[in-house]
DRENPA-3360 file (N, C-alpha, C; in nm, 2 decimals, always signed):
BEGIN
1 = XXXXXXXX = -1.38/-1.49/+0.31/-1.31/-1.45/+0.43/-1.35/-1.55/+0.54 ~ -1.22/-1.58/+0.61/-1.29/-1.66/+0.71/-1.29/-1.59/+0.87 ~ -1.37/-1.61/+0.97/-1.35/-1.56/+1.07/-1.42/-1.65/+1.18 ~ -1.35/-1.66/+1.27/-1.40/-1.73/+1.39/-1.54/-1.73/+1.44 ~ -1.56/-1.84/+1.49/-1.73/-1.83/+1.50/-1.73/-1.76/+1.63 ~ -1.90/-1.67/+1.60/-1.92/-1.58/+1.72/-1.87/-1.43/+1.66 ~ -1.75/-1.42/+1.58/-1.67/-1.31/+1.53/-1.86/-1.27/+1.44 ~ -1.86/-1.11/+1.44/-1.91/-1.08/+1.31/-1.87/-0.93/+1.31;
9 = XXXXXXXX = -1.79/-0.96/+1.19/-1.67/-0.84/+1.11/-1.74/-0.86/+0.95 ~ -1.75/-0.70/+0.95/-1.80/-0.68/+0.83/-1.71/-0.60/+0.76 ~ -1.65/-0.60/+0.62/-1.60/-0.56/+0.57/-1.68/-0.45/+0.49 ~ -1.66/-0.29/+0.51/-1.73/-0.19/+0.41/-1.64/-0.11/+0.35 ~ -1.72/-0.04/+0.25/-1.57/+0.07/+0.18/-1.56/+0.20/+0.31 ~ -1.43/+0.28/+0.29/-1.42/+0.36/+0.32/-1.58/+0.50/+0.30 ~ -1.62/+0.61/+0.38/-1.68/+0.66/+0.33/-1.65/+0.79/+0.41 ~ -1.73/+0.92/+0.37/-1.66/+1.04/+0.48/-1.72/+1.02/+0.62;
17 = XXXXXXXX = -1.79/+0.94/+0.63/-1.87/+0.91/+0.78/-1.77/+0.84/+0.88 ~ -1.68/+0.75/+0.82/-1.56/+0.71/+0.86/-1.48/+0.80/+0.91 ~ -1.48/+0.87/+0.86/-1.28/+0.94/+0.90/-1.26/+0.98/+1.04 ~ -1.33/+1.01/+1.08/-1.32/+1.00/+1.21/-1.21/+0.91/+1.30 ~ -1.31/+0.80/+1.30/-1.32/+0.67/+1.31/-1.16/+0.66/+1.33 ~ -1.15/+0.66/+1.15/-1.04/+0.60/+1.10/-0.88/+0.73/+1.11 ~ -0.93/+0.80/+1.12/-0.80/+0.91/+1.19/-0.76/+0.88/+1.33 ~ -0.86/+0.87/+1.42/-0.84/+0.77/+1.58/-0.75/+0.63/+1.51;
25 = XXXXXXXX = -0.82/+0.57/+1.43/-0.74/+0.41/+1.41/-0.59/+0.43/+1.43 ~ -0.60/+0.48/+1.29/-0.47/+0.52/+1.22/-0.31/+0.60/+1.32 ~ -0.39/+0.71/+1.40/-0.28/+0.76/+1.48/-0.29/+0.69/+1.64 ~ -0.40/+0.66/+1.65/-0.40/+0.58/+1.82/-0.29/+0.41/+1.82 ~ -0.35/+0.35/+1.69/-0.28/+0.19/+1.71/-0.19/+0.19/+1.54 ~ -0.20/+0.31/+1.44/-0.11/+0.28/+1.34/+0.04/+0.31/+1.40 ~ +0.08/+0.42/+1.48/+0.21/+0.46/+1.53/+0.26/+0.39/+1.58 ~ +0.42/+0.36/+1.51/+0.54/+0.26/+1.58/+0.66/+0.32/+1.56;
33 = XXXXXXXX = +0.75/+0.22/+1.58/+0.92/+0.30/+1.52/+0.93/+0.29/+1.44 ~ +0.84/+0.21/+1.32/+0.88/+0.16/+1.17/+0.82/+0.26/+1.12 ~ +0.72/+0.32/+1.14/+0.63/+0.35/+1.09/+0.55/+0.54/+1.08 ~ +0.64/+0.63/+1.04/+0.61/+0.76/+1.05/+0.49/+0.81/+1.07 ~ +0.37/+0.92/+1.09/+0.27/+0.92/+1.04/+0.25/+1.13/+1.08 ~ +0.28/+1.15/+0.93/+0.31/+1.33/+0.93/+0.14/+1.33/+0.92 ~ +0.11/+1.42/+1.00/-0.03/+1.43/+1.06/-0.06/+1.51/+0.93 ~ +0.02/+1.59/+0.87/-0.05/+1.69/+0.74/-0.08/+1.55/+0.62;
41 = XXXXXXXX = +0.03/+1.45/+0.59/+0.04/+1.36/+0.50/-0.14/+1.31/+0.50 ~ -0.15/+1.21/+0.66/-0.28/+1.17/+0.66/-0.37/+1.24/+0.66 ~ -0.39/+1.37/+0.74/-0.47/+1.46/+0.71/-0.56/+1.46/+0.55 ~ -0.43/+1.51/+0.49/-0.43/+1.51/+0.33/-0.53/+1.36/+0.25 ~ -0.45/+1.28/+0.31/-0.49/+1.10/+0.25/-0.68/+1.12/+0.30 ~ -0.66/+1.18/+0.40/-0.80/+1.11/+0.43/-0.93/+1.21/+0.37 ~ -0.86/+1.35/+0.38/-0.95/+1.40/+0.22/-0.98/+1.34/+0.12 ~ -0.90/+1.30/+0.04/-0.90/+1.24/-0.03/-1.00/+1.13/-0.05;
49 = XXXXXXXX = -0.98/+1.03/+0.05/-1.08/+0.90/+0.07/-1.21/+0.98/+0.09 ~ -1.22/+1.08/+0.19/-1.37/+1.14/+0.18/-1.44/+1.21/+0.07 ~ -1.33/+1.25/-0.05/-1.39/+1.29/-0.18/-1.38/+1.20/-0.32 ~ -1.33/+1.12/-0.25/-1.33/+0.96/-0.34/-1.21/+0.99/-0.43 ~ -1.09/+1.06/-0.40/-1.00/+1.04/-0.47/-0.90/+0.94/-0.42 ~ -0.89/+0.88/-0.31/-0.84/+0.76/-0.23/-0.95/+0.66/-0.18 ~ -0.92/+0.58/-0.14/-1.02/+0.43/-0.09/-0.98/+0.37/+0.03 ~ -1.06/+0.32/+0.08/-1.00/+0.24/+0.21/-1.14/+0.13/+0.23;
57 = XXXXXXXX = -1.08/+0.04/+0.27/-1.12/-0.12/+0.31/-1.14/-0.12/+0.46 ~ -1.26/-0.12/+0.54/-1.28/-0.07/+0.72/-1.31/-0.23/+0.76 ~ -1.25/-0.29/+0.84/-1.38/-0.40/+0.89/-1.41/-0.36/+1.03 ~ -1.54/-0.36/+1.04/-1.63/-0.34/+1.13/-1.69/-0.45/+1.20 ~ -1.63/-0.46/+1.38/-1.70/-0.56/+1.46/-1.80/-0.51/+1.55 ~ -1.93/-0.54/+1.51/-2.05/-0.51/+1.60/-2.05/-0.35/+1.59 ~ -2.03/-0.27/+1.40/-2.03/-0.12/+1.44/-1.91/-0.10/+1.45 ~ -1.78/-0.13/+1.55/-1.70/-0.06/+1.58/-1.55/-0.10/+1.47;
65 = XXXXXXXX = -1.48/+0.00/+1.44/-1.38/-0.03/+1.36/-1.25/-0.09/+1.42 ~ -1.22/-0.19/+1.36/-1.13/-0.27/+1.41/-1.01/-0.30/+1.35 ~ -1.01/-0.26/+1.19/-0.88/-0.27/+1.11/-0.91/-0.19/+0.96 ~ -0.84/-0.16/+0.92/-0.87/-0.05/+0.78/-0.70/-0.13/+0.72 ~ -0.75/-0.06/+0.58/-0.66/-0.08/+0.48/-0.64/+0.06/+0.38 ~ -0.57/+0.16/+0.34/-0.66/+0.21/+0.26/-0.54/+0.25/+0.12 ~ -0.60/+0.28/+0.01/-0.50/+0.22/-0.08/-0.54/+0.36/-0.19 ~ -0.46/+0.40/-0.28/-0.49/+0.50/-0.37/-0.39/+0.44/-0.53;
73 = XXXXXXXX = -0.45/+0.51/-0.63/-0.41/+0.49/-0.76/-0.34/+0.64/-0.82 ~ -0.19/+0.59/-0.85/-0.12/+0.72/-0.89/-0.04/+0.65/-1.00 ~ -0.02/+0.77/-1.09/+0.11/+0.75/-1.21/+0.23/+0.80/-1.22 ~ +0.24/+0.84/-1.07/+0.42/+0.86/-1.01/+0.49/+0.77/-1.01 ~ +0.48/+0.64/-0.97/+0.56/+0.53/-1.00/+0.59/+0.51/-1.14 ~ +0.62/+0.60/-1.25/+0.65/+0.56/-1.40/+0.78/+0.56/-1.41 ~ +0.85/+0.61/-1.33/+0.98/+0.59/-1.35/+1.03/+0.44/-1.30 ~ +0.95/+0.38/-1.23/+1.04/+0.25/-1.20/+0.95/+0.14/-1.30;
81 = XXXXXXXX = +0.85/+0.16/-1.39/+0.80/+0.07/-1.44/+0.87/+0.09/-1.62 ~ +0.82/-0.05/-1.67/+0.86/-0.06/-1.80/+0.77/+0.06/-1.93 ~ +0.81/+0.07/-1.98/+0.79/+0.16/-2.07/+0.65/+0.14/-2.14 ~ +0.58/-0.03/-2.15/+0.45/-0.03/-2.21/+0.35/-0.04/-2.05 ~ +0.39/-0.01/-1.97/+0.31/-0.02/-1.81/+0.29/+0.16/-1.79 ~ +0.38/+0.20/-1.78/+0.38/+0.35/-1.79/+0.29/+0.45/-1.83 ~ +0.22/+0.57/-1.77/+0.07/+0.62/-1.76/-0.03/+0.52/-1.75 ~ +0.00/+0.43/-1.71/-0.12/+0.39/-1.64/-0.13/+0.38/-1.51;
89 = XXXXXXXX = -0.25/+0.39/-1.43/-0.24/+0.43/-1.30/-0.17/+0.29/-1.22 ~ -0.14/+0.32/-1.13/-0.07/+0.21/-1.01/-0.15/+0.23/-0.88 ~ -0.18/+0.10/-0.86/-0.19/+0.12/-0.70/-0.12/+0.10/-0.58 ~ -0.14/+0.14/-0.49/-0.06/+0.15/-0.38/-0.16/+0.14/-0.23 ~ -0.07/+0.10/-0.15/-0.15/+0.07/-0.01/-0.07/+0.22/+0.06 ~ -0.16/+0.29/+0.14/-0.14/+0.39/+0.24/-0.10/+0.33/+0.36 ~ -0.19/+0.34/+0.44/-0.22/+0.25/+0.56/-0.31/+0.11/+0.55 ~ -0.26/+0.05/+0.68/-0.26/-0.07/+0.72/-0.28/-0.08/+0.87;
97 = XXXXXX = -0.37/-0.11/+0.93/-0.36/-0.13/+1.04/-0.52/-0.16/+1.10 ~ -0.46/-0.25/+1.28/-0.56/-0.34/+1.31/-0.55/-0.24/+1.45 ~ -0.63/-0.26/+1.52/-0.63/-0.22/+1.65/-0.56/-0.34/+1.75 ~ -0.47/-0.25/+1.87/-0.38/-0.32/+1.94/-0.43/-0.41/+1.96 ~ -0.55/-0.41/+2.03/-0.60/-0.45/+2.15/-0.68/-0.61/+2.05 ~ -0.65/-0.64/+1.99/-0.70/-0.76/+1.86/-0.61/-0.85/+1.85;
% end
């Protein structure tokens, strides 16, 4: 990764000490017109991430979170895959988002 000098962004996993954090991220700077965000849906997601059945990617500048990614593995996409791809898990990206103010 490259990052501007002076920058120091640390990239860590998701953990339950985050969600906080990352529920502020997600509904303060993820919300737009493109972009729905059903507070039960993330609610739900971010369980998940805190009992390790979801993941998320945080970078951290000086401590403070500044962009998340967070991504989960399901085998509901089998209907759009080929037939020797099928029951195996897929991953997929949740959220995505940087803070405005970046």
């Amino acid at each position: 990764m490259s990052a501007q000098p002076g920058l120091d962004v640390r990239l860590v996993a998701a953990a339950p000490q985050h969600i906080p954090a990352l529920r502020a991220l997600i509904f303060d700077d993820g919300a737009n017109i493109w972009n729905y965000l059903p507070d039960d849906g993330i609610r739900e997601h971010l369980q998940d991430i805190a009992q390790g059945r979801a993941y998320g990617v945080l970078a951290l500048e000086q401590g403070q979170l500044i962009g998340a990614v967070t991504f989960g593995l399901s085998t509901g996409f089998d209907d759009y895959l080929p037939p020797q791809a099928r029951g195996r898990p897929q991953g997929y990206v949740s959220e995505a988002v940087v803070r405005r103010d970046r």
